[in-house]
C-alpha positions as CSV (number, residue, x, y, z in Angstrom):
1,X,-17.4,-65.1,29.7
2,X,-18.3,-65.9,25.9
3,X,-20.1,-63.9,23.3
4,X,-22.2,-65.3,20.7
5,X,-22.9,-64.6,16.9
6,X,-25.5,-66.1,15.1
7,X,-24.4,-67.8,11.8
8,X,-26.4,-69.1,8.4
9,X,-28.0,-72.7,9.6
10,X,-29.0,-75.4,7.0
11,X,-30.6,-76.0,4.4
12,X,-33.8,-76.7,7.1
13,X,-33.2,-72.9,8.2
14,X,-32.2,-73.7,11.8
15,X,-29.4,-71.8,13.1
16,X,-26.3,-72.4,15.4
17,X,-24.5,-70.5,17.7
18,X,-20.7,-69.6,17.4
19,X,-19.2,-68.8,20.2
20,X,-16.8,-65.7,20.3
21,X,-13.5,-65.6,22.9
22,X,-14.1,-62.2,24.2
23,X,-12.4,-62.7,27.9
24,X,-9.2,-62.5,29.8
25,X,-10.3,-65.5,30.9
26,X,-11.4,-67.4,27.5
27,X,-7.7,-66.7,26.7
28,X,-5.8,-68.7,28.9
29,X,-3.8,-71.8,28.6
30,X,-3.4,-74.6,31.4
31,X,0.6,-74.4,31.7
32,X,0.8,-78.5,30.9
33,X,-0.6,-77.9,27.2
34,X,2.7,-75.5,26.9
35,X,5.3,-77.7,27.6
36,X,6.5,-78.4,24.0
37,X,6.6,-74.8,23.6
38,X,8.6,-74.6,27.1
39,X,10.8,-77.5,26.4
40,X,11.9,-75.9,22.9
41,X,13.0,-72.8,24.4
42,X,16.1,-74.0,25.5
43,X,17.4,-71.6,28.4
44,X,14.8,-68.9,27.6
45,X,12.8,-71.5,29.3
46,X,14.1,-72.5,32.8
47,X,11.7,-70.6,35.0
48,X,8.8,-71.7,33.0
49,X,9.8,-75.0,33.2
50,X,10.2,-75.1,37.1
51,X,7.0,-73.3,37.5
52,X,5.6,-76.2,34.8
53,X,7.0,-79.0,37.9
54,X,5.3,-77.4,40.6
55,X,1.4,-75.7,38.8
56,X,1.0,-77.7,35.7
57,X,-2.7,-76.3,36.5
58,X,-1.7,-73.1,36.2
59,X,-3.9,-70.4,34.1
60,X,-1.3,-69.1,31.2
61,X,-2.4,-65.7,29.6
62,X,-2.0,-66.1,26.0
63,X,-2.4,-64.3,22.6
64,X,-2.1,-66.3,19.8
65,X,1.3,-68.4,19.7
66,X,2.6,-65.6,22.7
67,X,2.2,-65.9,26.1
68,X,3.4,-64.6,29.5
69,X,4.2,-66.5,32.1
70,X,5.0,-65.9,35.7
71,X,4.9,-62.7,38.2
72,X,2.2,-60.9,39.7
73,X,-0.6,-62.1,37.4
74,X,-0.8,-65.3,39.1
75,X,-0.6,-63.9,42.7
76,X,2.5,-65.7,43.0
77,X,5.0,-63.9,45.9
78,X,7.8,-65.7,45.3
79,X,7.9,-65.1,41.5
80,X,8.4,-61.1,41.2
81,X,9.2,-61.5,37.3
82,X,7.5,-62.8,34.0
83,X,9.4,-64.1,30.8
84,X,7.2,-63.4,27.7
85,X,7.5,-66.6,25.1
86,X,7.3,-66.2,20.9
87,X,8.4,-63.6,18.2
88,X,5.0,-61.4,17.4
89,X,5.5,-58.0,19.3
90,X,2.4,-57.2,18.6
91,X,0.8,-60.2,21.0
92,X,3.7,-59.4,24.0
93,X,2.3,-56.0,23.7
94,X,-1.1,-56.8,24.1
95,X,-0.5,-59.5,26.6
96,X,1.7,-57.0,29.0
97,X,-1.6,-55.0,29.0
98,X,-4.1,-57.1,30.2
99,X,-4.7,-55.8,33.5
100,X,-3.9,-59.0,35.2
101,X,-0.1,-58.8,33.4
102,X,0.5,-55.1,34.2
103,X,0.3,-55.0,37.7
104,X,4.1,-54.4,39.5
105,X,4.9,-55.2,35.8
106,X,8.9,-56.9,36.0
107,X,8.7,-59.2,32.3
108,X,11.7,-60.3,30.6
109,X,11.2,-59.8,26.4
110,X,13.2,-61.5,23.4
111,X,16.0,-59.7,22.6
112,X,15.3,-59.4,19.2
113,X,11.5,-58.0,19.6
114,X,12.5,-55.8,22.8
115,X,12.7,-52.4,20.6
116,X,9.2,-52.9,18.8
117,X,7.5,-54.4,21.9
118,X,9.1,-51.1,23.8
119,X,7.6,-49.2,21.1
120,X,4.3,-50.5,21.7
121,X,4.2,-50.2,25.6
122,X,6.6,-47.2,25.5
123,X,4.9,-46.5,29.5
124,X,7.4,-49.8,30.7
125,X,10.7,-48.7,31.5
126,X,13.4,-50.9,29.1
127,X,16.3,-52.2,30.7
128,X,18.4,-55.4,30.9
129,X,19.6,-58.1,33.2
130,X,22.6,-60.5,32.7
131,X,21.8,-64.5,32.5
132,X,24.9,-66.1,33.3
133,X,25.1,-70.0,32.9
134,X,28.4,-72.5,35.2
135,X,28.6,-75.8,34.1
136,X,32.0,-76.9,35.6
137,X,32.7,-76.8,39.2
138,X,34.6,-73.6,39.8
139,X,38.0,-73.6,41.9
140,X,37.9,-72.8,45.6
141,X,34.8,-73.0,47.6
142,X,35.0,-75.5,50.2
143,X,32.8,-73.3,53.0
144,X,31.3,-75.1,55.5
145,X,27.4,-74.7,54.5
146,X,24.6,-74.6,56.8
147,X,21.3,-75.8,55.2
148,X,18.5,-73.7,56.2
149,X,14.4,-75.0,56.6
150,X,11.4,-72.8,57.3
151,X,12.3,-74.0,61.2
152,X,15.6,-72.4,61.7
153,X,15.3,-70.1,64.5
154,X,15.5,-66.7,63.4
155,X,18.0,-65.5,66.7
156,X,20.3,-67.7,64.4
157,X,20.5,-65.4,61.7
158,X,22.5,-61.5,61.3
159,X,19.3,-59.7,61.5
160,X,19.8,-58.4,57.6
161,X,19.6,-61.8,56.4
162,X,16.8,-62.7,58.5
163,X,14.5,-59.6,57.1
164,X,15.4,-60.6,53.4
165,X,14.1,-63.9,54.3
166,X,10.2,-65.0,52.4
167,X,7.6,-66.6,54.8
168,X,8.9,-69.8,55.7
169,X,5.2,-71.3,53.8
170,X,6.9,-69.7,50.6
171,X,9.4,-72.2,51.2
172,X,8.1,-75.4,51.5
173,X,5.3,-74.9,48.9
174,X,7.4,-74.4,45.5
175,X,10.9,-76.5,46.8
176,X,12.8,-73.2,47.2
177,X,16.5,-74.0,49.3
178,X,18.7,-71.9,51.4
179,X,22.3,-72.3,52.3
180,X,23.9,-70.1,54.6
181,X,28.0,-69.5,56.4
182,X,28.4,-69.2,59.7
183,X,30.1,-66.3,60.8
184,X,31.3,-66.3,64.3
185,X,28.4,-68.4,65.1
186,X,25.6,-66.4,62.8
187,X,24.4,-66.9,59.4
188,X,25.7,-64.0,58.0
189,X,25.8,-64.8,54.1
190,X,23.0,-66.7,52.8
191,X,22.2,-68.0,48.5
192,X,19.0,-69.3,47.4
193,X,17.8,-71.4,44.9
194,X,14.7,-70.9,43.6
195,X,14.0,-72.6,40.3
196,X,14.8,-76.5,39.6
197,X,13.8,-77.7,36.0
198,X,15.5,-80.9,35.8
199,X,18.5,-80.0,34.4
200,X,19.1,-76.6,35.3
201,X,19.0,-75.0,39.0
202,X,18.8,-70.6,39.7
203,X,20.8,-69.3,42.0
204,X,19.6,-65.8,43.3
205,X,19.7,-63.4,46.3
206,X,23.3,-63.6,47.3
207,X,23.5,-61.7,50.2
208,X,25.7,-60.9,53.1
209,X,25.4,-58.9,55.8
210,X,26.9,-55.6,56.1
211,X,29.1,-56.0,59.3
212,X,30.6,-59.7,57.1
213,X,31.0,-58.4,54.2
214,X,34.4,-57.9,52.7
215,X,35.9,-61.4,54.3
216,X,35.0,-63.4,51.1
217,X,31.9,-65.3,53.0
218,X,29.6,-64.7,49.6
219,X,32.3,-65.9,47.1
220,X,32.9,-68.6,49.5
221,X,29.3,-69.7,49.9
222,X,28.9,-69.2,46.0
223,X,31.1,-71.4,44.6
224,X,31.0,-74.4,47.1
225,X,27.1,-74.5,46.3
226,X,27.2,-74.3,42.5
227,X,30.0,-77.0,42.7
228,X,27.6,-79.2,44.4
229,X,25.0,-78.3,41.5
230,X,28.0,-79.5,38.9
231,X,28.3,-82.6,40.8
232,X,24.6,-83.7,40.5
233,X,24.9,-82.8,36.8
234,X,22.9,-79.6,37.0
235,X,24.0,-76.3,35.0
236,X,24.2,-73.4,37.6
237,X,22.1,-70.3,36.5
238,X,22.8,-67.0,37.4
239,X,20.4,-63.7,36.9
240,X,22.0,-60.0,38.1
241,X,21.2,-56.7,36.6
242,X,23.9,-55.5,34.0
243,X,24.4,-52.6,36.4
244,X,25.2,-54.3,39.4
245,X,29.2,-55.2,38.6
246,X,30.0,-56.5,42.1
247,X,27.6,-58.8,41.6
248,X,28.4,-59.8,38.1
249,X,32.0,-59.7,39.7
250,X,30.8,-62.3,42.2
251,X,29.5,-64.8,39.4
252,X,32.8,-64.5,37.1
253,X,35.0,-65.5,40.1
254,X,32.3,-68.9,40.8
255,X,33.3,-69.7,37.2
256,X,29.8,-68.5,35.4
257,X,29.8,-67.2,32.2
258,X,27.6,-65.1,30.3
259,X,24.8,-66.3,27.5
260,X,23.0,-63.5,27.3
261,X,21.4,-60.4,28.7
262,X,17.6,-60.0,28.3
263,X,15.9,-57.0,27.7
264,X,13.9,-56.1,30.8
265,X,10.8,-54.1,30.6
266,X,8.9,-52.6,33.9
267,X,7.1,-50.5,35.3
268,X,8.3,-46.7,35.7
């Protein structure tokens, strides 16, 4: 939807329309015409740039040299966070919202403009996640992995895993992968990799089930995978809320270390 002003014409007295950008949807971006910006971010910019592989198409809310990307606002299941890109806290705010942004609101903000964007959406809970980076194989590992497809049977999982599990479509649509142990014939400790930019890979969702736990199946499963990723040349990536210490634990023992811990704003 566009508005229109009229404007002086020329010297002949005829006038021209200029058109106004009034809409949510006048301000969107096709996720291809951000790729410099996504390229420059460095790590700030792995998710976008996996999400850039799979929906270049992809309608980018944006707000002057700020945008949001990721998350609800795209209808997009198996993204449940956003990352907000550039320094003006005053776009972010206005950006996070857009009704389309707000909804089941989980964004990721700049470190350095968290406090004033907070201050401006002071309705989002702040908080903060740990972004943990493993670029040398770690020690250990050596689990025997099962690779898992949208058609393993689901009697083959411990039924925890198999309810934490997305919709097998989920999987095969954006290149997500899951790697599961075998305990006493059952998948009992799965990982899964969600994100793939090129050069970096996210490793998320770490979970073993309650009766396996405690046998060192998630450490296990942990460090044989992201020493696969170091093989192929790929720097692990590792998200965890800066709460959770069992499983920051986990990541320190696979040989990750930390680069820095976003601020998180969501919804109360």
């Amino acid at each position: 939807m566009h508005a229109c002003a009229w404007e002086p014409g020329d010297p002949l007295g005829r006038l021209r329309f200029r058109v106004l950008e009034t809409s949510v949807t006048a301000a969107t971006m096709p996720l291809g015409a951000l790729a410099p910006r996504l390229q420059a971010a460095g790590l700030w910019g792995v998710f976008g740039r996996h999400l850039l592989r799979v929906r270049p198409e992809l309608a980018v809310p944006v707000d002057g040299d700020a945008f949001v990307l990721g998350g609800p606002m795209h209808g997009r299941y198996e993204v449940g966070f956003s990352w907000a890109f550039g320094d003006d806290a005053d776009a972010i705010a206005r950006l996070l919202q857009r009704p389309a942004v707000r909804e089941r609101l989980h964004v990721y903000v700049p470190e350095a403009i968290a406090a004033d964007v907070h201050a401006r959406v002071p309705q989002l809970a702040r908080a903060a996640d740990h972004l943990l980076t493993c670029t040398r194989p770690p020690p250990g590992g050596g689990a025997e992995i099962v690779a898992l497809t949208p058609d393993t049977p689901r009697e083959r999982f411990d039924p925890e895993i198999a309810d934490r599990l997305p919709p097998p479509p989920i999987w095969q649509r954006f290149g997500f992968a899951y790697h599961g142990v075998l305990d006493r014939g059952v998948i009992a400790s799965v990982l899964e990799t969600t994100v793939d930019d090129g050069d970096h890979v996210a490793i998320q969702q770490v979970f073993t089930a309650s009766a396996a736990r405690g046998r060192g199946l998630g450490r296990a499963l942990l460090r044989t995978v992201t020493a696969g990723l170091c093989a192929r040349g790929r720097v692990a990536v590792y998200l965890c809320a800066v709460d959770n210490l069992a499983s920051l634990s986990l990541a320190r023992s696979a040989g990750f270390a930390l680069q820095r811990s976003p601020a998180l704003l969501q919804q109360r």
